[in-house]
Each structure stands twice: as structure tokens, then as C-alpha cells.
C-alpha positions in Angstrom: -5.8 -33.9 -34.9 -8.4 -30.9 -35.5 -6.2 -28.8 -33.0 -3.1 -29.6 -35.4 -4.7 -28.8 -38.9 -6.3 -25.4 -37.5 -2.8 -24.5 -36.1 -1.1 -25.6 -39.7 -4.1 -23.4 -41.3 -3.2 -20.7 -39.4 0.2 -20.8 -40.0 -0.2 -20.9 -43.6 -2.0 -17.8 -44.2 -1.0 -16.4 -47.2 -0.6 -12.8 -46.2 -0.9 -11.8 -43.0 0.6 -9.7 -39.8 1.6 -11.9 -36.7 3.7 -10.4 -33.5 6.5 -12.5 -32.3 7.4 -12.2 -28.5 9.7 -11.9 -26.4 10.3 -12.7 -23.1 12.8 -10.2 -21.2 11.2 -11.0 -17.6 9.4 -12.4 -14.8 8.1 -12.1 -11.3 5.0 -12.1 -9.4 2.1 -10.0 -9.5 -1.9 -9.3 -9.2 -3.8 -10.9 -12.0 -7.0 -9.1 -12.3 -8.6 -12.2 -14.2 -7.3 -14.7 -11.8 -8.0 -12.5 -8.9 -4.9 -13.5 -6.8 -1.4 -13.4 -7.3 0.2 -15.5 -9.9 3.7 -15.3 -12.0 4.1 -13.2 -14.7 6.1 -13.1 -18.0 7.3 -9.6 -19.1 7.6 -9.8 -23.0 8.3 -7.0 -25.8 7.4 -7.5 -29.3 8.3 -7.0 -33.1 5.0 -7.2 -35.7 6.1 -9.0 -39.1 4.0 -9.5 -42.5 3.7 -12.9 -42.9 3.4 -14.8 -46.2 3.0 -18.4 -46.0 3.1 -18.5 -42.2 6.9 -17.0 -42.7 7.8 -13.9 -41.5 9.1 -11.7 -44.5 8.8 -7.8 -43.2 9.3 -6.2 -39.8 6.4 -3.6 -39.4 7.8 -2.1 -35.5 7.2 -3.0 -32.2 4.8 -2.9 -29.8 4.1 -1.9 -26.8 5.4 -4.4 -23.9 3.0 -6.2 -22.1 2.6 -8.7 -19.0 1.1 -11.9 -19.5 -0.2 -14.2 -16.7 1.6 -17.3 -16.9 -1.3 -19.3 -14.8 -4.6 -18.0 -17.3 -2.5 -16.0 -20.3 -4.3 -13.1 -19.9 -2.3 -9.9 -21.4 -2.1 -7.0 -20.0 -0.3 -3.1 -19.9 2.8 -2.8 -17.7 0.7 -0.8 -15.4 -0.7 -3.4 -14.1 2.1 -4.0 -12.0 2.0 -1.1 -10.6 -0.7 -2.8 -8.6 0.5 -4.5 -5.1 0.4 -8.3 -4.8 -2.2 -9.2 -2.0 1.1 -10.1 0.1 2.2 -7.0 -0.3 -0.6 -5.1 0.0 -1.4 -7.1 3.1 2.3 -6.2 5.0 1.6 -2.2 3.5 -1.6 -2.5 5.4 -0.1 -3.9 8.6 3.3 -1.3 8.6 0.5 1.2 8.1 -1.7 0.7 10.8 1.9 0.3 13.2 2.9 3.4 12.1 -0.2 5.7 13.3 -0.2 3.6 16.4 3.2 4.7 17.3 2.7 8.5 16.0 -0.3 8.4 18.3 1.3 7.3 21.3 4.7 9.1 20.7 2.7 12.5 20.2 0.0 12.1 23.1 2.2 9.7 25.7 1.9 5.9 26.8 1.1 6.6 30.6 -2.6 5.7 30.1 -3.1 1.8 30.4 -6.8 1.6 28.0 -4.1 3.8 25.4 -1.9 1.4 25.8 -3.7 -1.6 25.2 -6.2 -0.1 22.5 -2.8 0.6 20.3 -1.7 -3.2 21.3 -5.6 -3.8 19.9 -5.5 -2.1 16.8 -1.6 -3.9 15.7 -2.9 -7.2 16.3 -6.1 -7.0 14.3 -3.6 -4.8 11.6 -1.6 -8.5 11.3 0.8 -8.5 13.8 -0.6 -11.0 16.3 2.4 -10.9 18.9 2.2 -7.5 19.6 2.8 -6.5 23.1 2.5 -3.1 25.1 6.8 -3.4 26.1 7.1 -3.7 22.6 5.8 -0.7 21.5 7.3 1.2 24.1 10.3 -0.1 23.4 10.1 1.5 19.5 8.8 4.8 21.2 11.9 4.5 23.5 14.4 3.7 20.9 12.4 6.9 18.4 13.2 9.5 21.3 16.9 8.2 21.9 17.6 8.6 18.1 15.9 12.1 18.0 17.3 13.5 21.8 13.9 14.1 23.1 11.2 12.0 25.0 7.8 12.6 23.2 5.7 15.8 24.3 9.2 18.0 24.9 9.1 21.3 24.5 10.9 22.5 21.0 7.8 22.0 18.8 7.8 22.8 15.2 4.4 22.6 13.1 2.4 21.4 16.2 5.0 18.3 16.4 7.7 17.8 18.4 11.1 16.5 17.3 10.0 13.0 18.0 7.0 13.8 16.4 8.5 15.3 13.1 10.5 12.0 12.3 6.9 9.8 13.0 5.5 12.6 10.4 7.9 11.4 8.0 7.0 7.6 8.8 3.9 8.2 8.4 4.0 9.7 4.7 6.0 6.4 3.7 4.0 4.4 4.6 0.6 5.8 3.8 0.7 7.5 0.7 1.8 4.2 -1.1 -1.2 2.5 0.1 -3.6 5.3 -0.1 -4.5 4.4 -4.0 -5.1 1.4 -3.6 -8.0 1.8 -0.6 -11.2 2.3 -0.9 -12.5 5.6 0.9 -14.1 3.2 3.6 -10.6 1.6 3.9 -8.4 5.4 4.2 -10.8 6.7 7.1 -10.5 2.9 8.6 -7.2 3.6 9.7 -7.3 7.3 10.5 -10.1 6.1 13.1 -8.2 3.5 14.4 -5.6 6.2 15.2 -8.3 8.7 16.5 -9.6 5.8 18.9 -6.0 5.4 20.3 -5.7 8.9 21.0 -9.3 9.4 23.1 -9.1 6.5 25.1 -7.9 8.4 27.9 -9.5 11.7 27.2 -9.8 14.9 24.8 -7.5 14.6 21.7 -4.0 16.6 23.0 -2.8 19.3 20.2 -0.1 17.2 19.2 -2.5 14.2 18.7 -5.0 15.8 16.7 -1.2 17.3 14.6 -0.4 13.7 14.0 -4.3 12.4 13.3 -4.6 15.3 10.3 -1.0 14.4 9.2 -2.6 10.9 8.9 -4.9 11.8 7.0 -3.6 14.2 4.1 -1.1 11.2 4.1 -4.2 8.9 3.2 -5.6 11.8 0.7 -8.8 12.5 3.1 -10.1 16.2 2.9 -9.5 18.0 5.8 -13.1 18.5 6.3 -13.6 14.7 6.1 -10.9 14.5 8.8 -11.9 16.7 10.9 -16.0 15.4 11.0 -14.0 11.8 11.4 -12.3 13.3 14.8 -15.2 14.6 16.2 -17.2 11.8 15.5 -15.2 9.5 17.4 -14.1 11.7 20.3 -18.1 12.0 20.3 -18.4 7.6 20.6 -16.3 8.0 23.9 
């Protein structure tokens, strides 16, 4: 009853300015409030002068907005620019695939510890039934589609041919996840490529080519990169 006659008071005002919505969308996305991901309504609006709760004037629009259709809260379209934590979870797991495979496509698979610290570092990224012939299979089927097997001569940039084509891998899929990591987080996965490329020595040229195209891809300074490098060719 009290809920009712505040709601009638409300909508009795005798002058006032109210915005009417619209809904022109949904989908899913990261509420910040709820802290999770939760459906969404995408809705535009028209302000009106109100007198006696009825809308009499248009005063413009406003700007659109998304509204969380679990809490309500309102928020600016930017906010989906922000990855659902599914989707920022499979970004994180392509991501560390990726600079396993440029690793091992630039330095070569021959070395069993390289071999099974890659096969390490994809199942902790998310993909649990990772196997050493699968990889190789992808490093196989890489250097069929580009003519060469990894580490052939006709380099360009400190990358081979095979190598290039990773490069370009590795800029999709890092530099859309780079926002959204902490610094901790960026240099995570750089070292989880640098400890696939010492396991079975000294970084080779084109590993270290691939590590630092790893991390400009993550926005780490080269400096940072470098002193990351050396650190963990120093732990083995």
C-alpha cells in the first residue's frame, strides 16, 4: 500500500522532467556491481517535462546506457567493452596456446623437457587434454601451410616464414587481452613462454625474436622484457 501511494505521488508531480526508455537490445556482459556476468538491456532515451505525471514536452535524448537486468545498475556503453569472465577466460587460454606454439615453432620440438613444459603451461592455461602429438601436430600443419619446417633458412626480421605467420598469431591474440591484465598478469605469460624456450638450453635468436614479439604484443617495455628473459634463463 505505501509502495503504491509513493509511486502515485511520484507520478503526480506537478512539473517535472522524467526520461522514458527504451529498450533496443540485449546480451550478456560483466556487471561491475554484481561482479560476474549477468544479462543486460541496451536502452536509449528521450527526456520529457512532465506535468501531472504526463509527459507534455520532449527536452532530447540521452545518452544510451546498459542496465543490468539481475541488480539494475546503469551504466555507459563502455562497459561492454569489457570481456565476460567466459570470455576473458578462453582469451587467456588461446593466449597462452599461442606463445607456446611460437616458442616451439621458432626454437624446435626435439627436446623432450620443451616438449612437455609447453604441454605444462596449455593445461594449467585451460586446456586440460593437451598432449605433446597435439601440438606437433599444429606446428606440423603451420609449416605445411607456410612451405617451410620451423628454423629454415629465409629469415626475415629475426623470424622465419613459419615464424612470421605465429608473429601475426600472436598480435591477435595478445593485444586484445593486454588491457584487461594486470602488469603481474602480461609478464605471467611472457615467462611462461621464456620457460619453454630455456628448458633445453640458451634462448636460440629466433626464440628470444618471438619472446620480445610477445611482449610489445602484451605492451611490456622492452627493458622490462628483456630483465624478464634474463631472469628466467638465470632460474635454469
Amino acid at each position: 500500500m505505501v509502495h503504491r501511494r509513493a509511486r502515485r505521488d511520484r507520478d503526480l508531480c506537478v512539473v517535472g522532467v522524467r526520461t522514458l526508455w527504451r529498450t533496443v537490445g540485449d546480451g550478456e556482459f560483466f556487471c561491475p556491481e554484481c561482479g560476474g556476468d549477468r544479462n543486460y538491456r541496451r536502452r536509449t532515451g528521450r527526456r520529457r517535462i512532465v506535468v501531472l505525471g504526463l509527459p507534455v514536452m520532449p527536452r532530447g535524448p540521452v545518452a544510451p546506457i546498459v542496465e543490468c537486468a539481475a541488480c539494475g545498475s546503469r551504466y555507459g556503453t563502455e562497459v561492454l567493452d569489457h570481456p565476460t569472465t567466459t570470455r576473458f577466460s578462453a582469451m587467456l587460454r588461446d593466449a597462452v596456446h599461442t606463445v607456446a606454439l611460437a616458442v616451439l615453432a621458432a626454437g624446435g620440438t626435439e627436446a623432450t623437457a620443451v616438449r612437455q613444459v609447453a604441454v605444462g603451461a596449455v593445461r594449467a592455461a585451460g586446456f586440460a587434454d593437451c598432449s605433446e602429438e597435439q601440438l606437433l601436430a599444429l606446428i606440423e600443419a603451420l609449416a605445411a601451410d607456410t612451405g617451410r619446417l620451423p628454423g629454415a633458412c629465409g629469415e626475415r626480421d629475426g623470424l622465419d616464414p613459419c615464424g612470421t605467420a605465429l608473429a601475426i598469431e600472436l598480435h591477435e591474440a595478445l593485444e586484445p587481452l593486454a588491457p584487461h591484465l594486470a602488469p603481474t598478469g602480461r609478464e605471467a605469460i611472457l615467462l611462461q613462454g621464456a620457460r619453454i624456450a630455456v628448458a633445453d638450453g640458451p634462448y636460440r635468436p629466433a626464440e628470444r625474436a618471438v619472446l620480445e614479439t610477445v611482449g610489445r604484443a602484451l605492451m611490456i617495455c622492452p627493458d622490462d622484457t628483456a630483465r624478464l628473459l634474463a631472469a628466467t634463463r638465470a632460474a635454469f
